[in-house]
Structures are given as C-alpha cells and as structure tokens.
C-alpha positions as a Markdown table, in Angstrom:
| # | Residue | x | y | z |
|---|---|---|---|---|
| 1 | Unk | 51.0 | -17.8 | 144.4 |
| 2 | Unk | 47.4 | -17.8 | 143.2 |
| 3 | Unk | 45.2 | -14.6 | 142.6 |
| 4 | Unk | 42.9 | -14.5 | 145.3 |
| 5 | Unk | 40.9 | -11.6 | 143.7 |
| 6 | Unk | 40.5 | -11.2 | 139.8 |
| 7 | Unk | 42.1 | -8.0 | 140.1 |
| 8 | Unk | 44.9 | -9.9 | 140.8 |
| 9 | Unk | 44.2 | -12.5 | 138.0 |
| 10 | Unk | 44.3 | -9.1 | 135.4 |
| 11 | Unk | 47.8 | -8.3 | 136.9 |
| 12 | Unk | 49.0 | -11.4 | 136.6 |
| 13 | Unk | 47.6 | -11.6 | 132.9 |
| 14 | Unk | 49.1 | -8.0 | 132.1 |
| 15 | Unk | 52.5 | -9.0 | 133.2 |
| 16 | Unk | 52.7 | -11.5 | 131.2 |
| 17 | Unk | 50.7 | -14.8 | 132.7 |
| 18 | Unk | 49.2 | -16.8 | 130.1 |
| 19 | Unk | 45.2 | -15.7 | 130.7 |
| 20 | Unk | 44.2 | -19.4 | 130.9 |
| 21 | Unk | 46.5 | -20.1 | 133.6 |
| 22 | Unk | 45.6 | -17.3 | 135.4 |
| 23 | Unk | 42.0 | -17.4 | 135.1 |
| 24 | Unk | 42.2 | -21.1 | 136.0 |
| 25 | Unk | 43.8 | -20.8 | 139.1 |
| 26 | Unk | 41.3 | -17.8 | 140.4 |
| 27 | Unk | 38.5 | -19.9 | 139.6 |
| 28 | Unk | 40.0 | -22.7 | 141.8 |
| 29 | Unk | 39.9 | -20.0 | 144.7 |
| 30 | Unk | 36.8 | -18.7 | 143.8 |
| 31 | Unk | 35.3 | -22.0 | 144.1 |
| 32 | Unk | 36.7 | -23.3 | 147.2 |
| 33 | Unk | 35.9 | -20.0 | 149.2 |
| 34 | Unk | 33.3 | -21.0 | 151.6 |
| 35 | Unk | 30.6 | -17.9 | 152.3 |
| 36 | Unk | 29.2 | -15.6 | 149.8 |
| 37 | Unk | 30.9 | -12.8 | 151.5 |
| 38 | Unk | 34.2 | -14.0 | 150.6 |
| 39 | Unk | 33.1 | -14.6 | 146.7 |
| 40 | Unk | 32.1 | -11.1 | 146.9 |
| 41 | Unk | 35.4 | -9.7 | 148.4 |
| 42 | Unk | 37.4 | -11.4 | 145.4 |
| 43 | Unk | 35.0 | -10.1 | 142.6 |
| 44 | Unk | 34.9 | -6.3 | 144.2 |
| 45 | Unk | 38.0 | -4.7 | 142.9 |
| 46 | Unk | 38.1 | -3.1 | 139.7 |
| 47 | Unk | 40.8 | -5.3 | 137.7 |
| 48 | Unk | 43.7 | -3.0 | 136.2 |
| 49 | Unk | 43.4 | -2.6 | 131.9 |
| 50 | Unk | 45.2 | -5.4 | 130.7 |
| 51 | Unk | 46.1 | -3.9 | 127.3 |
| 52 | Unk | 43.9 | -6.5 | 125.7 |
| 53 | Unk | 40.4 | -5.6 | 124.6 |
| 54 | Unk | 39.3 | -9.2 | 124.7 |
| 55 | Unk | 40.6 | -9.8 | 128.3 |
| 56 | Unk | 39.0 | -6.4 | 129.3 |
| 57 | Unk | 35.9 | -7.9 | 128.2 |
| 58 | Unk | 36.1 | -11.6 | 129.3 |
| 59 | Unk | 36.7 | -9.9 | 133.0 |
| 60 | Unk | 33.5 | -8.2 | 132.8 |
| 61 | Unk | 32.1 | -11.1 | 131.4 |
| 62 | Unk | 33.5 | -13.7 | 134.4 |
| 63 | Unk | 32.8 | -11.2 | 137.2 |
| 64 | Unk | 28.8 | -11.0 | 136.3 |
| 65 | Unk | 28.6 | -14.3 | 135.5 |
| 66 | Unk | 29.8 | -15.5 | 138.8 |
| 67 | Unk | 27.7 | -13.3 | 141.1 |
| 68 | Unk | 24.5 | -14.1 | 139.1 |
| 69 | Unk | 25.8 | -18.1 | 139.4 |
| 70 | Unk | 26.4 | -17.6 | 142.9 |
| 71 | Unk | 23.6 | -15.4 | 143.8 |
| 72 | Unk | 26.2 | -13.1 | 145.3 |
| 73 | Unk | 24.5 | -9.8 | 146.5 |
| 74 | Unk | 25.2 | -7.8 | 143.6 |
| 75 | Unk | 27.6 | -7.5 | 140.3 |
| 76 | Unk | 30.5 | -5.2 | 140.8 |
| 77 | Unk | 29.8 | -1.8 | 139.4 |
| 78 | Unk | 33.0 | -2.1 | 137.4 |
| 79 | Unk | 31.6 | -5.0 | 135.4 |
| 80 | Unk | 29.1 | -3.0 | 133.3 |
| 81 | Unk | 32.0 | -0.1 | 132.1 |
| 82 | Unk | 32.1 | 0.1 | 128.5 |
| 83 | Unk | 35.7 | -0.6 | 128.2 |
| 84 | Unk | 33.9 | -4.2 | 129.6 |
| 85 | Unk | 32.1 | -5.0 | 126.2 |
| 86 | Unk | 33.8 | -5.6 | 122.8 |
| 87 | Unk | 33.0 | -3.8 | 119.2 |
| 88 | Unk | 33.1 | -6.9 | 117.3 |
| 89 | Unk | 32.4 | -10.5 | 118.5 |
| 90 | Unk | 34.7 | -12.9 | 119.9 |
| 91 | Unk | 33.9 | -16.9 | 119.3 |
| 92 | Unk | 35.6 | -18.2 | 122.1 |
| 93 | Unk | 37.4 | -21.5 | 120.5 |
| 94 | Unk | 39.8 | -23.0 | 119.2 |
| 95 | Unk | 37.8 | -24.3 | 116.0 |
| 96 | Unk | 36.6 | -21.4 | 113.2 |
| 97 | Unk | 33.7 | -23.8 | 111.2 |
| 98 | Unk | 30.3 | -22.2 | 110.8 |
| 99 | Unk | 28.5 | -24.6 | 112.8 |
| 100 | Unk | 30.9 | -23.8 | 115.9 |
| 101 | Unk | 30.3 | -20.4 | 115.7 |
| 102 | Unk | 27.0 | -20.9 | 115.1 |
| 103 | Unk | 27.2 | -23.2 | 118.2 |
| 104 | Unk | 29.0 | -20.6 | 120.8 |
| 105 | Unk | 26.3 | -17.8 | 119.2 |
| 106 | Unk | 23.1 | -20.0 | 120.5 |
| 107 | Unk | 25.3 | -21.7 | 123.8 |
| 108 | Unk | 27.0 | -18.6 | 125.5 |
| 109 | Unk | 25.2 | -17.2 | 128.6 |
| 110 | Unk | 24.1 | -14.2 | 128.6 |
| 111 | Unk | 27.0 | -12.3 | 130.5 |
| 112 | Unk | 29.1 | -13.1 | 127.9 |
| 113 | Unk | 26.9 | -12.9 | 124.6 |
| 114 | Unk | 25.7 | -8.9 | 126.2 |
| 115 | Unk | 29.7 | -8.6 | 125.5 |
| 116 | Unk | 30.1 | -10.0 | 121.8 |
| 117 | Unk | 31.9 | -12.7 | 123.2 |
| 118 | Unk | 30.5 | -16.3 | 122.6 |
| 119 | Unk | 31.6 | -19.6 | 124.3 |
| 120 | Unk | 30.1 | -22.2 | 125.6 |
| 121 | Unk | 27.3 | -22.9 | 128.1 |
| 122 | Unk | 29.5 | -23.7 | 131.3 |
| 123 | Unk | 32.5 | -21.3 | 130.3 |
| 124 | Unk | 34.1 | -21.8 | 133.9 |
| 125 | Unk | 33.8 | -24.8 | 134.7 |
| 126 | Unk | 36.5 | -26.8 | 136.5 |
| 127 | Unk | 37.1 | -30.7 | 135.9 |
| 128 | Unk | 37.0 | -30.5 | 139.7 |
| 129 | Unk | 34.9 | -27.4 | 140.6 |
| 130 | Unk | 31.5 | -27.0 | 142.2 |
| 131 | Unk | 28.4 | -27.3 | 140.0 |
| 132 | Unk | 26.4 | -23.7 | 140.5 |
| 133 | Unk | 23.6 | -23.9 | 142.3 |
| 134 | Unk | 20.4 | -24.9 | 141.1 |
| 135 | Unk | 17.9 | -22.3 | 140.5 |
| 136 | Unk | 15.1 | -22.6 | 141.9 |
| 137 | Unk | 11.9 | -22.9 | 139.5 |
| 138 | Unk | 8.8 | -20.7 | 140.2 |
C-alpha cells in the first residue's frame, strides 16, 4: 500500500523501505490529490525520526518545498525543527566531481539549500507528475 501522508513515507523508510521508493510513491499521491486541502492533510503530521540524519532532513526539506510549490496555506510547523536541518552538507547525487557539486550548490531550491542539502532544481519531479504551478509575476 502507498503512504498517503509522509509520515507514513518516514515509517515506511524507518522500517526498512528503500527512501527512493518510498518517497516516490508519496509523491505519486501527493500529486494526484485533487484540492489543496487534501495536500495539506498529507504534509500535516509530524513524520516519526527515522534514525537517519539525512532523511530527517530531506523530510523537512520535501514538506516546505511542496506547500510553497503548491501554494498550500502554510508549511507544517514540524518542518522548521532543528533535527530538520543537517550540520554538514549533503550533495544529493550519485556523481562526486567538483563541477556537480558545484552544480547542486548553485541549482537546489531554497528549502533544501536552508538545509545543507543540495540537489537539483526540480528535486520531485515525476516522469509523469504535474508541473507546479506557474507563479505568477508582479
């Protein structure tokens, strides 16, 4: 069964679930539920400690990033604990040359980069998934 919250998505990562999988298949949820109130509803509950510093962070990390992408009402409070950021940075990928880190250090939105954790512009994106919404310009 897929997490329908990504409190869920933490349990499933803490007993076990590979973290890609898991976050994956929440996104696919997230994406597909059809009101704001319902995005909402799955960010809201703290997700339990994983035992991973890096996950703890990256939960933080997708949580604030999805409300502001979503113009959800507001960031769950939970998002901005301190076990939510990480002491030293994390460069998100596979490759370790300069110029990707350099790369994922200039790309990574700001949710994630506040965190010391650098990816890539479009972190959750889903080969099949919704584009955000366009912001509007002033």
């Amino acid at each position: 069964m897929r997490p329908n919250t990504l409190a869920q998505t933490a349990e499933r990562m803490a007993s076990g679930h590979s973290a890609d999988t898991a976050l994956s298949e929440f996104l696919d949820e997230f994406y597909l539920a059809p009101t704001t109130e319902l995005k909402s509803a799955m960010l809201l509950d703290e997700p339990p400690q994983t035992g991973d510093p890096r996950l703890e962070g990256l939960l933080g990390a997708v949580a604030e990033y999805l409300a502001h992408q979503y113009g959800l009402p507001r960031v769950p409070p939970w998002a901005y604990s301190p076990s939510r950021y990480l002491e030293r940075p994390w460069h998100v990928s596979s490759m370790s040359d300069d110029g990707m880190r350099e790369y994922l250090t200039y790309a990574s939105p700001g949710e994630f980069a506040s965190r010391n954790i650098f990816t890539e512009e479009r972190p959750l994106r889903r080969a099949r998934g919704p584009r955000p919404p366009e912001k509007q310009r002033p």
